[in-house]
C-alpha positions as CSV (number, residue, x, y, z in Angstrom):
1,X,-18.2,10.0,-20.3
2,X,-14.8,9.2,-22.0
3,X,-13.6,5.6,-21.0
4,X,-10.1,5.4,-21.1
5,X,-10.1,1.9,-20.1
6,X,-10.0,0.6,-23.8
7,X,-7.3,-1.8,-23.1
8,X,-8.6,-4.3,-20.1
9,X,-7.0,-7.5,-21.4
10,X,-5.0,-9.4,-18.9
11,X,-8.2,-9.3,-16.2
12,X,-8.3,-12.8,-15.7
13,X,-4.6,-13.9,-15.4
14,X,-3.8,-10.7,-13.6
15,X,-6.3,-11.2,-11.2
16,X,-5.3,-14.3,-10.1
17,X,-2.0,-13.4,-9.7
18,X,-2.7,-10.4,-7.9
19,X,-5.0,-12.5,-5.7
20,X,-2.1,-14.4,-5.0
21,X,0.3,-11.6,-3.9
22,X,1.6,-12.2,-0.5
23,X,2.1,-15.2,0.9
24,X,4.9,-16.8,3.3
25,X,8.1,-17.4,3.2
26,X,10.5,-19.8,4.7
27,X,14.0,-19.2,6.7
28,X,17.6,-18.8,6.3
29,X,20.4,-16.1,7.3
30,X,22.1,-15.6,4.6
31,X,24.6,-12.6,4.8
32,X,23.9,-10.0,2.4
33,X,21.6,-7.6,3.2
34,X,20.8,-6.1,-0.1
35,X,21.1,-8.1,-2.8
36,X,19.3,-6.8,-5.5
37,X,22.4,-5.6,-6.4
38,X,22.1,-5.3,-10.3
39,X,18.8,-4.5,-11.5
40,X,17.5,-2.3,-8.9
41,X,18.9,0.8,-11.1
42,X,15.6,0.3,-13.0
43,X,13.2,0.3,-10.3
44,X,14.1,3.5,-8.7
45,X,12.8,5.2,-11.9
46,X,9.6,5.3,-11.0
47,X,10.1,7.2,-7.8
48,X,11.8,9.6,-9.7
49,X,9.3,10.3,-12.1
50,X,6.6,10.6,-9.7
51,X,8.4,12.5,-7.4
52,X,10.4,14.8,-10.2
53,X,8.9,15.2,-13.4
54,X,5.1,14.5,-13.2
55,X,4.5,18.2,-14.8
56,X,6.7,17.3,-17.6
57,X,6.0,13.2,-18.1
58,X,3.7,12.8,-20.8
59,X,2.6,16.1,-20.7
60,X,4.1,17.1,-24.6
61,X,1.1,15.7,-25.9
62,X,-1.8,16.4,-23.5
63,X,-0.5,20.2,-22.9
64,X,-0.9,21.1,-26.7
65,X,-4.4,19.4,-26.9
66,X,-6.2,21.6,-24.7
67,X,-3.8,21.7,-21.8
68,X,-4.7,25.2,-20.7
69,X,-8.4,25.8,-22.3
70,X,-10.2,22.9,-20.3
71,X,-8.9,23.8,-17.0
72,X,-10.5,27.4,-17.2
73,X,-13.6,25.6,-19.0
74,X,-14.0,23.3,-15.7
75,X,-12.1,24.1,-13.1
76,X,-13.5,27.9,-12.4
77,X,-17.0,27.3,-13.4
78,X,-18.2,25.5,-10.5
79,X,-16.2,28.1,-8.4
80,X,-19.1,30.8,-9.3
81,X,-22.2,28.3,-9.7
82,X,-22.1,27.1,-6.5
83,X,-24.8,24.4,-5.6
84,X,-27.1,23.3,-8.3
85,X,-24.3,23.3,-10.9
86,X,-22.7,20.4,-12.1
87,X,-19.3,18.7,-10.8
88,X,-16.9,17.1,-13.0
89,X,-15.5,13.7,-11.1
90,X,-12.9,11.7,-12.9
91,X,-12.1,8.5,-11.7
92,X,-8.1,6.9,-11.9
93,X,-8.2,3.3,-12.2
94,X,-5.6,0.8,-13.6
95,X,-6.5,-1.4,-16.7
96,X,-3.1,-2.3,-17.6
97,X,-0.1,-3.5,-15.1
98,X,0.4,-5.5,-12.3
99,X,-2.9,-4.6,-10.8
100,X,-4.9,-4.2,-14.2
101,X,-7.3,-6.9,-13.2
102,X,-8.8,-4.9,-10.0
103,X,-10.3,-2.2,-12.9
104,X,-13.8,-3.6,-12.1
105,X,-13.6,-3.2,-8.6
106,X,-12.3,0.4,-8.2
107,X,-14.9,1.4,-10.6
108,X,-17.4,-0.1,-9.1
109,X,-15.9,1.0,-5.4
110,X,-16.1,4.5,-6.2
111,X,-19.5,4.5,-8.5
112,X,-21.3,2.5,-5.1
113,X,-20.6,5.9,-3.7
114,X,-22.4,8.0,-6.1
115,X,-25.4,5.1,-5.8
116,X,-26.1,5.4,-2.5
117,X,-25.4,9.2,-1.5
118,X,-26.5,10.6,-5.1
119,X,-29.2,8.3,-6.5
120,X,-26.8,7.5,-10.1
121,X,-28.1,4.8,-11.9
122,X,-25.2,2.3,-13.0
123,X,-25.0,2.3,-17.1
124,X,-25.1,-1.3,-17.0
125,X,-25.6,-4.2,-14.2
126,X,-23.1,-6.6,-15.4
127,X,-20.1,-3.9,-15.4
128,X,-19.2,-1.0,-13.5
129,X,-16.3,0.5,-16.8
130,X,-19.8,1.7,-18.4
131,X,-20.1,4.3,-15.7
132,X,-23.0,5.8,-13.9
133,X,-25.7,8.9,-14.8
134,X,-28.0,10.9,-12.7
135,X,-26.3,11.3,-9.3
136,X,-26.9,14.4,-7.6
137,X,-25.4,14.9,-4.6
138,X,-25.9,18.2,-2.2
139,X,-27.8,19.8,-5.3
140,X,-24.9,19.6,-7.4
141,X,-25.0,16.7,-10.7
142,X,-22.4,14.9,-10.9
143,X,-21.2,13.6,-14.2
144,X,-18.7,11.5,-14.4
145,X,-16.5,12.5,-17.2
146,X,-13.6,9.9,-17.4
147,X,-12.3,6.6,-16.4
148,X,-8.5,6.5,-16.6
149,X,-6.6,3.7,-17.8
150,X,-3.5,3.5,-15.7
151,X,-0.8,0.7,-15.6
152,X,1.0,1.2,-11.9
153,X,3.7,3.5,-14.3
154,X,4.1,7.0,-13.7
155,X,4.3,8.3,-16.6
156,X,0.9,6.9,-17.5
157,X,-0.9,8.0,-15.3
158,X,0.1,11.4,-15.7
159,X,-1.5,10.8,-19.4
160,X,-4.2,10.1,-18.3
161,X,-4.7,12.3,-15.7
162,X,-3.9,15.3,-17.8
163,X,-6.8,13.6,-20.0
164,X,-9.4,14.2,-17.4
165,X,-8.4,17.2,-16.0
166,X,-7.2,18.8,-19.3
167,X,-9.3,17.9,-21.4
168,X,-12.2,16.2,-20.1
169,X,-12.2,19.1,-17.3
170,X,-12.5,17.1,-14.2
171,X,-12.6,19.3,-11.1
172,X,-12.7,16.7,-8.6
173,X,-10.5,13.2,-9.0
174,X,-10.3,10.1,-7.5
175,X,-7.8,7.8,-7.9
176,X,-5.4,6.4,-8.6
177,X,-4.5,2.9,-7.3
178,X,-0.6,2.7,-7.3
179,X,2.0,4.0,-5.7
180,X,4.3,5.4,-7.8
181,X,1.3,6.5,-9.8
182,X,0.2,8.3,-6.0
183,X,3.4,10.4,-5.7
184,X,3.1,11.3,-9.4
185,X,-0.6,12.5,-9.0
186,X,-0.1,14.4,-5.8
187,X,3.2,16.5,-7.2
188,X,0.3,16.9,-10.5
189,X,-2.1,18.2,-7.9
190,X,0.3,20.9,-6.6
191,X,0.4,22.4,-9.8
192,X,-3.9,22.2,-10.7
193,X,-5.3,23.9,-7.3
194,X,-8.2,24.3,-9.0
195,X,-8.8,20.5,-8.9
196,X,-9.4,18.4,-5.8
197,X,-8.1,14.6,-5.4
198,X,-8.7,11.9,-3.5
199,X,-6.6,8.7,-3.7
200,X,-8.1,5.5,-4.4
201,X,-6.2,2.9,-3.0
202,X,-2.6,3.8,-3.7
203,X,-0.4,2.9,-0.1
204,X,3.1,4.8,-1.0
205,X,3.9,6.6,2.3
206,X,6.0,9.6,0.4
207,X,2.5,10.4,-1.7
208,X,1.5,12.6,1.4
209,X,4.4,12.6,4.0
210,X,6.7,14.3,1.7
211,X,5.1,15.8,-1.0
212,X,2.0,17.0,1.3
213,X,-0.3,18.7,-2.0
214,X,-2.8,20.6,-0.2
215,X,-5.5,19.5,-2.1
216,X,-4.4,16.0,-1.7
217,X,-6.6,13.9,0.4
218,X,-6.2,10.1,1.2
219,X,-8.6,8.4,3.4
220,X,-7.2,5.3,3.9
221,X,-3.4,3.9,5.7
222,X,-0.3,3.6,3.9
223,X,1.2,0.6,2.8
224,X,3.1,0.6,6.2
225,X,0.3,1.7,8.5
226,X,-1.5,-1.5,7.1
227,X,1.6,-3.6,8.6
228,X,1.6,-2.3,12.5
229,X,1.6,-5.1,14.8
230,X,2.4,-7.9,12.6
231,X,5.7,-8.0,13.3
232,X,5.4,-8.2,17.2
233,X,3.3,-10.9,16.8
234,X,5.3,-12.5,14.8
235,X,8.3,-11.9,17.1
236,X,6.4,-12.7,20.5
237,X,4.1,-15.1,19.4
238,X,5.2,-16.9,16.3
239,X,9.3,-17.1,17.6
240,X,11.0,-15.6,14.6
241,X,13.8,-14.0,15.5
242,X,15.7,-13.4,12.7
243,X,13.6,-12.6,9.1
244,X,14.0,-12.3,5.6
245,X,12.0,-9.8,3.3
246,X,11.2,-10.3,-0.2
247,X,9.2,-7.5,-1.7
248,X,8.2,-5.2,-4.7
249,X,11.5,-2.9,-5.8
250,X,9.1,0.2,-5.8
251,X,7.5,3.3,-3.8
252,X,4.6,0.5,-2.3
253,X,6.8,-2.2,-1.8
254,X,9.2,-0.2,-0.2
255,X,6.2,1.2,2.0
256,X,5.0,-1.8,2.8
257,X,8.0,-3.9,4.1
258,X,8.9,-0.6,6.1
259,X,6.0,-1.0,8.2
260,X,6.9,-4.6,8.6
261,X,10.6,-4.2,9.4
262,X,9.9,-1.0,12.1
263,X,7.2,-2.8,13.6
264,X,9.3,-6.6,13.6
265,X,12.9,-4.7,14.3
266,X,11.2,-2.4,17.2
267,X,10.3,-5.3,19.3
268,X,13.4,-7.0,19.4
269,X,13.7,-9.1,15.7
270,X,16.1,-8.6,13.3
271,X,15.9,-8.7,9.6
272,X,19.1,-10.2,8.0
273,X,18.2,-9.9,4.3
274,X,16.0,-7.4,1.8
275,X,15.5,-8.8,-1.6
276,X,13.4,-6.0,-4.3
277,X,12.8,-7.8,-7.6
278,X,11.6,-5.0,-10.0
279,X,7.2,-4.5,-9.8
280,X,6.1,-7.2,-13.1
281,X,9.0,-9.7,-12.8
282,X,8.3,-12.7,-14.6
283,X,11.1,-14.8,-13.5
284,X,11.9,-14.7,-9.9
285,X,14.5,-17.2,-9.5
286,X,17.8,-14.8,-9.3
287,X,15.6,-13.5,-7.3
288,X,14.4,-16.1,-4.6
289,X,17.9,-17.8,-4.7
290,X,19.1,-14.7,-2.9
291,X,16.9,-15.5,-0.1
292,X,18.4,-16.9,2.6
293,X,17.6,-20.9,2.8
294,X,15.1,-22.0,5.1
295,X,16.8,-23.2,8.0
296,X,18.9,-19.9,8.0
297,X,16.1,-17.8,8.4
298,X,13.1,-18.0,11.4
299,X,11.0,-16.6,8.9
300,X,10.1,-15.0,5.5
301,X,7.6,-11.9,4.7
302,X,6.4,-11.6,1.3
303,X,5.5,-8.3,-0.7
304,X,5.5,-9.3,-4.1
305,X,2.1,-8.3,-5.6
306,X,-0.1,-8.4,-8.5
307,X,1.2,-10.8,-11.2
308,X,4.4,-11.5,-9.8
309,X,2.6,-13.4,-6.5
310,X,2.3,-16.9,-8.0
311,X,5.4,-16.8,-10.1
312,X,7.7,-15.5,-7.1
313,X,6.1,-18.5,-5.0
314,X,6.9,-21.0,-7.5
315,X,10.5,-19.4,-7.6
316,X,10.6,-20.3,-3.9
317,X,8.9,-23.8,-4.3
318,X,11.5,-24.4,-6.9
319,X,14.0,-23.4,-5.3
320,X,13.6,-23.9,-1.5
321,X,11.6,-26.8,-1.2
322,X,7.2,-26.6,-0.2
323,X,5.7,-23.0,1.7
324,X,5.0,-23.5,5.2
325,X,2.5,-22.0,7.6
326,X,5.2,-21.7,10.3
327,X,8.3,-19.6,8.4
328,X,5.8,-17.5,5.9
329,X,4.0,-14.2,7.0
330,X,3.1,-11.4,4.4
331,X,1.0,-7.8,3.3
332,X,-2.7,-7.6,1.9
333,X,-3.0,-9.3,-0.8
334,X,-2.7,-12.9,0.9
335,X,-6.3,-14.0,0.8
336,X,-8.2,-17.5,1.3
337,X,-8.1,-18.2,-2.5
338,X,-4.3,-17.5,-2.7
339,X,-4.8,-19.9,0.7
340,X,-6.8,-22.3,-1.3
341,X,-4.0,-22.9,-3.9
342,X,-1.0,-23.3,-2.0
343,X,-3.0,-25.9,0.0
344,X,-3.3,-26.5,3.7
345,X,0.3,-26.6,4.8
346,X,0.1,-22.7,4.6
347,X,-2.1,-22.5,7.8
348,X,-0.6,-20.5,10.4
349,X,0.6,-18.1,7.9
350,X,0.3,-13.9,9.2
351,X,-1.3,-11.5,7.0
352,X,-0.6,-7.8,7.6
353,X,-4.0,-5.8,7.5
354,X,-5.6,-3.8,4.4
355,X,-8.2,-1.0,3.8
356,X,-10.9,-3.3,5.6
357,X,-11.7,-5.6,7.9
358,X,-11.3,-9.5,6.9
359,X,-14.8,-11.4,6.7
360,X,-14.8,-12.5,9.5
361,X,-15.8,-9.7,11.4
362,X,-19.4,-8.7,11.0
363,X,-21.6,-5.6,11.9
364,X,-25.1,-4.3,10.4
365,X,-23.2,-1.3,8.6
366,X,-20.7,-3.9,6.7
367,X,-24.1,-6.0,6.1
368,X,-25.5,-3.0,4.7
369,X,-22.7,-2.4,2.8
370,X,-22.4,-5.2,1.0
371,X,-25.8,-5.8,0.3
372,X,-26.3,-2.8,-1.3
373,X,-23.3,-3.9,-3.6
374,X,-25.3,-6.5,-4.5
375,X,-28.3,-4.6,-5.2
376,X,-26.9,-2.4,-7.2
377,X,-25.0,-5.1,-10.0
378,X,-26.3,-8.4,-10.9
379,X,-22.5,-9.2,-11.1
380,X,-19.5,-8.4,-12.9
381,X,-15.5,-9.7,-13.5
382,X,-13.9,-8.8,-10.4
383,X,-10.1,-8.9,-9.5
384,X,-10.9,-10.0,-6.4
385,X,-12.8,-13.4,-7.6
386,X,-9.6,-13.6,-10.1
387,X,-11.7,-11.8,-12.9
388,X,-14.5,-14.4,-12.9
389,X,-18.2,-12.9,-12.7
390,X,-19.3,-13.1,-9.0
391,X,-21.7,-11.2,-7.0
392,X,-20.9,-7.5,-6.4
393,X,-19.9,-8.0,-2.6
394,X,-17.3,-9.7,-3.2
395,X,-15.1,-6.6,-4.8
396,X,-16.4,-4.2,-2.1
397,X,-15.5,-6.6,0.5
398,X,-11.7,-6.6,-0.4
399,X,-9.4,-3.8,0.0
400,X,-9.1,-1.9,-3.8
401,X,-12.9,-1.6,-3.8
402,X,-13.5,-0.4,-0.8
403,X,-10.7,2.1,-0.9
404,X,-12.5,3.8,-4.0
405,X,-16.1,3.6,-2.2
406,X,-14.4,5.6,0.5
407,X,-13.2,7.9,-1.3
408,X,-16.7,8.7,-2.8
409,X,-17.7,8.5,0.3
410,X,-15.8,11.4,1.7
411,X,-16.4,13.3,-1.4
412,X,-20.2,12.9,-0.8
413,X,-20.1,13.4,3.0
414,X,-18.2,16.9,2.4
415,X,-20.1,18.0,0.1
416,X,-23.1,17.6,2.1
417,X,-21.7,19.2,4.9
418,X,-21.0,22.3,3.0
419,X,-24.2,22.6,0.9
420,X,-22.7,22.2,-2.9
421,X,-20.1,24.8,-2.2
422,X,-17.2,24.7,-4.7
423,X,-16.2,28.4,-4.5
424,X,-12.6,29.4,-4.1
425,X,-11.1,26.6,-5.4
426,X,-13.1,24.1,-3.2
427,X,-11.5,25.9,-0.1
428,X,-14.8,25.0,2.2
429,X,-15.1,21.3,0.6
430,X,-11.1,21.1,1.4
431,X,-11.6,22.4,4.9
432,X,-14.1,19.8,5.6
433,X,-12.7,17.1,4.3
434,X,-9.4,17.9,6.4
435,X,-11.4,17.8,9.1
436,X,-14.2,16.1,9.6
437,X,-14.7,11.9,10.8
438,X,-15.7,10.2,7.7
439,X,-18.2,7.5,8.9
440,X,-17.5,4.2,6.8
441,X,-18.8,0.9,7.1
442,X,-15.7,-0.8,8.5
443,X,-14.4,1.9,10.9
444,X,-14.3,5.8,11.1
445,X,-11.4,7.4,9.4
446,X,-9.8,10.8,10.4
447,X,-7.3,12.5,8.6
448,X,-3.9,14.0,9.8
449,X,-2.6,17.5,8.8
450,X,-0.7,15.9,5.9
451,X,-4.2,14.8,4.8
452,X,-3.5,11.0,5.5
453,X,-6.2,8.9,6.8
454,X,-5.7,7.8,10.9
455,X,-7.0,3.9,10.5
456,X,-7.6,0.7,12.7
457,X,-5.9,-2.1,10.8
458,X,-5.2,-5.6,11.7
459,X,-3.2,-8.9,11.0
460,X,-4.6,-12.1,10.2
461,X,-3.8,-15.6,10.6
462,X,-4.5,-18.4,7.8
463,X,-6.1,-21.2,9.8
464,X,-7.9,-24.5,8.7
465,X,-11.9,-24.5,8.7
466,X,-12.9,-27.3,11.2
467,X,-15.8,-28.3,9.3
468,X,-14.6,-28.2,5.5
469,X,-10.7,-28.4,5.8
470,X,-10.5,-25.1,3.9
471,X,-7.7,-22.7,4.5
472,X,-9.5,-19.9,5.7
473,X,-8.3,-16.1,7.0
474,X,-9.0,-15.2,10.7
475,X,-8.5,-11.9,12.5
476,X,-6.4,-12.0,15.7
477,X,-5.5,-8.5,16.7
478,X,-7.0,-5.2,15.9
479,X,-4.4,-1.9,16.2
480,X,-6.5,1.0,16.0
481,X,-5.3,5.2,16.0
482,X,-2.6,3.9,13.6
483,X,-0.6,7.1,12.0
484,X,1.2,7.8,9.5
485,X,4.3,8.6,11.8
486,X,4.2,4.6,12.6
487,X,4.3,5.6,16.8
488,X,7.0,8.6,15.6
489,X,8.9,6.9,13.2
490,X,8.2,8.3,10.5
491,X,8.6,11.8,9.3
492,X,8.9,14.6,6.3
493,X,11.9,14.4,7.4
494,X,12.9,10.7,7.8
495,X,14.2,9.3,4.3
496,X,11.1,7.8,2.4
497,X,10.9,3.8,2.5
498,X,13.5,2.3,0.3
499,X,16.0,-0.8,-0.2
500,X,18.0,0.8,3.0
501,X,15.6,2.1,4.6
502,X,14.2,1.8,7.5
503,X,17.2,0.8,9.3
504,X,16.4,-2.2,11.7
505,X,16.6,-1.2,15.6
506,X,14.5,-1.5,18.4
507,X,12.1,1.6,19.1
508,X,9.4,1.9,21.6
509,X,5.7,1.4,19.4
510,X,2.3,2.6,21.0
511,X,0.6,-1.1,20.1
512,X,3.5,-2.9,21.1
513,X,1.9,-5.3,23.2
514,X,-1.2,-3.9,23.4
515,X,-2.9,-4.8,20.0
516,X,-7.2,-5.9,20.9
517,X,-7.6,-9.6,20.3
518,X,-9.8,-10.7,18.2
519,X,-11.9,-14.1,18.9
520,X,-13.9,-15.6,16.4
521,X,-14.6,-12.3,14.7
522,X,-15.2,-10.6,18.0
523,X,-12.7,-7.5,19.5
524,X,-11.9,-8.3,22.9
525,X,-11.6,-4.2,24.4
C-alpha cells in the first residue's frame, strides 16, 4: 500500500477547530446582501477547477509517470478475472486543509467496512493511516493500494487521485471528503469508466446534480439535504424572521447555506445578508463586521468549518459582543465539545443534521456498530475528539467516519449481491449499487438516478444536561425521504448553490410542518 498521507501535521489544532465549525450567530439587518464584495474572486476558483479542468489540473506530472500503462494494468484485469481475483480500492482522504485533522477517522470509516464484511486485519491498533490486509470480500481480495493525501483543493486531489488510479491502479475509489475536491473527482471519473467511485463524505450538491458521472455513486445527502427543516423550525418555533448567513465562500458552503435559506425563505423567513469569507480564513473580522449587528437581525446561521470555526466565532465575540443560544443556529459540525467551549449561554442553539444520527438516539444496529469500532482499534487520534487518542466509537459515531464506512459498506453489499463480478467495466456492480437499499446502521439509504443518496436527516437543539450542567446536543425532529431536489427545488437545471443563489422566496416544502418529533431520543411517528 502507498500512503500518501506523509504530511498529517496540523491534526490536533485542525481538529479542534473543525470540531468547532458551526455555531450560532446573533442578529441585525444590515442592508447589503452580499458583501463579500472583494475577495470572493478567489473563492470561485475552486469551482472552476473542479468543474473545468480536473483532466488537466495536475495531471502534467502524473500523465507522463504511467498515466496510461497502469490504467490497462488495473483497470481491465479484474474485467476478465471475475470473482477470486483481486480488487484494487483506493481510499481519498484529506491530511492537509481545513479538514486535515478528520484523516484518522475517514480511514478508519472506510477500513471498518473491509473488517466486518471482508475479515482485513487492521495493520496497526492504534492507527487506521497503516491500512488493512486480508479482506476478501465476495471471493474477490481486496488490497488496498493507496491512501490519498488531499487538502479540500482541487487541484490536489486530482494528484492524488491520478496517483491511485494511474499509478497505483485502483479500480474502485472511495473518497474524497470535500467539496470542491467532489466535483473535481466526479468530472475525473467521466473520463476513467473503467474505475468505479464512491464519495466519502464530500456534501457539494453540483458533484452529482450537474455533473451526473455514471460511475459516480454517493450514498449519503448533500450539504443542503443535511439542512431540511431547520429553517422552519427556526421560523415557527424559534421566531426569527429575518436572518443572517455567514458561511464558507466555496462549492460546500455554498451547498450548505442553500439548504438553509430554501428551507428558512420557503416558510415564510427572509434572509437579509450572505457573508462567504474564503474556506481557511484566518482573520475573520472584515468578515464578521459585515454581519448585520445583533439587534438588526432575529438570528444568525453559521457555516464556517474546519479551522476557521473558532477564529470566525471569536471575530463575532470581538466584534458583536458574547454568542447566544437564542439568535445562533448552524450546519454539522456544531457538536457538544464546540458546546462545551463556548459555555452554557449557547443552549438553545439549532444544529442542521449530518450523515448520522446524534447520540442521542439509540438502536442495537448503532450499538453494534460502534462496538465493533471499538473492537477493532485499541484507539487512535481522531478529528472528532480534536485529534486526542480516544476510543474508536467516537470517530464512527460522527458524520466524516461514518460517511467512509458507508461507502465500504455499499461497495461490500454490491459486491456480494453480484458474486465478485467486475466484468464490463463493473456494469453489474454499478447496476446494483444504483439500485439497491443499502442497509446501514443509522437508516437505509437509497439512491436517486443521479446516483445521490435519498436520506433521513434531522436538526438538533443544544440544551443544558439537568444533572451535570453540560451543554449537550438533542434531536428534535427527524425529516426522512429527503432528496436531492430539496421538495423540487433543485435541479440540473437550477444554477448550482452560490453567493446569489438560491434566491429567497416562499415555496411549498414536503416536511414543512410535518418533520417527526423527537423526544428524549425517541421518533414520535
Amino acid at each position: 500500500m502507498t500512503n500518501h498521507t506523509r504530511r498529517r501535521p496540523l491534526r490536533i489544532a485542525v481538529a479542534l477547530a473543525a470540531t468547532l465549525s458551526l455555531v450560532a450567530a446573533a442578529c441585525g439587518g444590515d442592508d447589503d446582501d452580499a458583501e463579500p464584495a472583494d475577495e470572493p474572486a478567489e473563492a470561485e476558483e475552486p469551482a472552476d477547477d473542479g468543474d473545468d479542468e480536473p483532466a488537466d489540473d495536475g495531471g502534467d506530472e502524473p500523465a507522463d509517470d504511467g498515466g496510461d500503462e497502469p490504467a490497462d494494468d488495473g483497470g481491465d484485469e479484474p474485467a476478465d478475472e471475475g470473482a477470486g481475483g483481486t480488487l484494487k480500492v483506493g481510499i481519498l482522504a484529506e491530511c492537509e486543509g481545513a479538514f486535515g485533522g478528520f484523516n484518522e477517522d475517514v480511514v478508519a470509516g472506510a477500513t471498518l467496512a473491509f473488517v466486518e464484511d471482508g475479515g482485513a486485519t487492521p495493520n496497526s491498533t492504534t492507527t487506521a493511516l497503516d491500512g488493512f490486509t486480508g479482506a476478501n470480500v465476495a471471493g474477490l481480495d481486496i488490497e488496498l493500494v493507496g491512501i490519498g493525501c488531499g487538502d479540500d483543493t482541487a487541484d490536489r486531489i486530482i494528484q492524488e487521485v491520478r496517483t491511485l488510479v494511474e499509478q497505483e491502479g485502483a479500480e474502485v475509489v472511495i473518497g474524497p471528503l470535500s467539496g470542491d475536491e467532489s466535483i473535481a473527482v466526479a468530472n475525473y471519473a467521466k473520463d476513467h469508466p473503467e474505475v468505479t467511485f464512491i464519495d466519502g463524505i464530500a456534501g457539494a450538491q453540483e458533484t452529482t446534480l450537474q455533473v451526473q458521472a455514471p460511475n459516480y455513486f454517493r450514498f449519503h445527502g448533500d450539504g443542503a439535504q443535511w439542512n431540511a427543516g431547520i429553517g422552519d423550525i427556526l421560523h415557527n418555533v424559534a421566531g426569527w424572521e429575518t436572518a443572517a448567513v455567514i458561511a464558507d465562500d466555496y462549492s460546500f458552503g455554498w451547498t450548505s447555506a442553500a439548504g438553509f435559506i430554501a428551507d428558512f425563505c420557503g416558510v415564510g423567513g427572509e434572509v437579509v445578508s450572505r457573508v462567504f469569507p474564503p474556506l481557511g480564513t484566518t482573520d475573520y473580522s472584515s468578515f464578521v463586521q459585515q454581519l448585520p449587528d445583533p439587534d438588526e437581525v432575529d438570528g444568525y446561521f453559521w457555516v464556517v468549518g474546519g479551522t476557521g470555526t473558532n477564529a470566525s466565532l471569536e471575530a463575532f465575540v470581538n466584534a458583536k459582543g458574547d454568542l447566544t443560544g437564542d439568535q445562533h443556529a448552524g450546519n454539522l459540525f456544531f457538536s457538544p465539545a464546540l458546546a462545551s467551549a463556548l459555555g452554557p449561554d449557547i443552549a438553545g442553539a439549532y444544529v442542521g443534521g449530518f450523515a448520522s444520527y446524534p447520540a442521542d438516539i439509540e438502536s442495537p444496529e448503532i450499538t453494534a456498530y460502534l462496538e465493533s469500532a471499538d473492537a477493532t482499534w485499541e484507539s487512535f487520534p481522531a478529528g472528532a475528539a480534536g485529534g486526542e487518542d480516544s476510543p474508536p466509537s467516537v470517530a464512527l459515531s460522527f458524520g466524516f467516519g461514518y460517511g467512509y464506512y458507508v461507502a465500504g459498506k455499499a461497495l461490500n453489499q454490491a459486491l456480494e449481491a453480484v458474486g465478485g463480478d467486475l466484468s464490463d467495466n463493473h456494469s453489474a456492480l454499478r447496476a446494483e449499487l444504483s439500485s439497491m437499499t443499502l442497509e446501514a446502521p443509522y437508516g437505509d439509504v437509497t439512491l436517486d438516478e443521479n446516483r445521490q443518496g435519498i436520506i433521513t436527516t434531522y436538526v438538533q437543539q443544544l440544551v443544558l444536561d439537568d444533572e451535570s450542567g453540560d451543554v449537550v446536543a438533542e434531536t428534535v425532529a427527524l425529516i426522512p425521504g429527503v432528496d436531492q431536489s430539496f421538495g423540487g427545488t433543485f435541479s440540473a437545471d437550477t444554477p448550482p448553490p452560490d453567493r446569489d443563489n438560491p434566491s429567497c422566496e416562499t415555496r411549498d416544502l414536503p416536511w414543512a410542518g410535518n418533520s417527526i418529533p423527537v423526544v428524549d431520543g425517541v421518533p414520535q411517528e
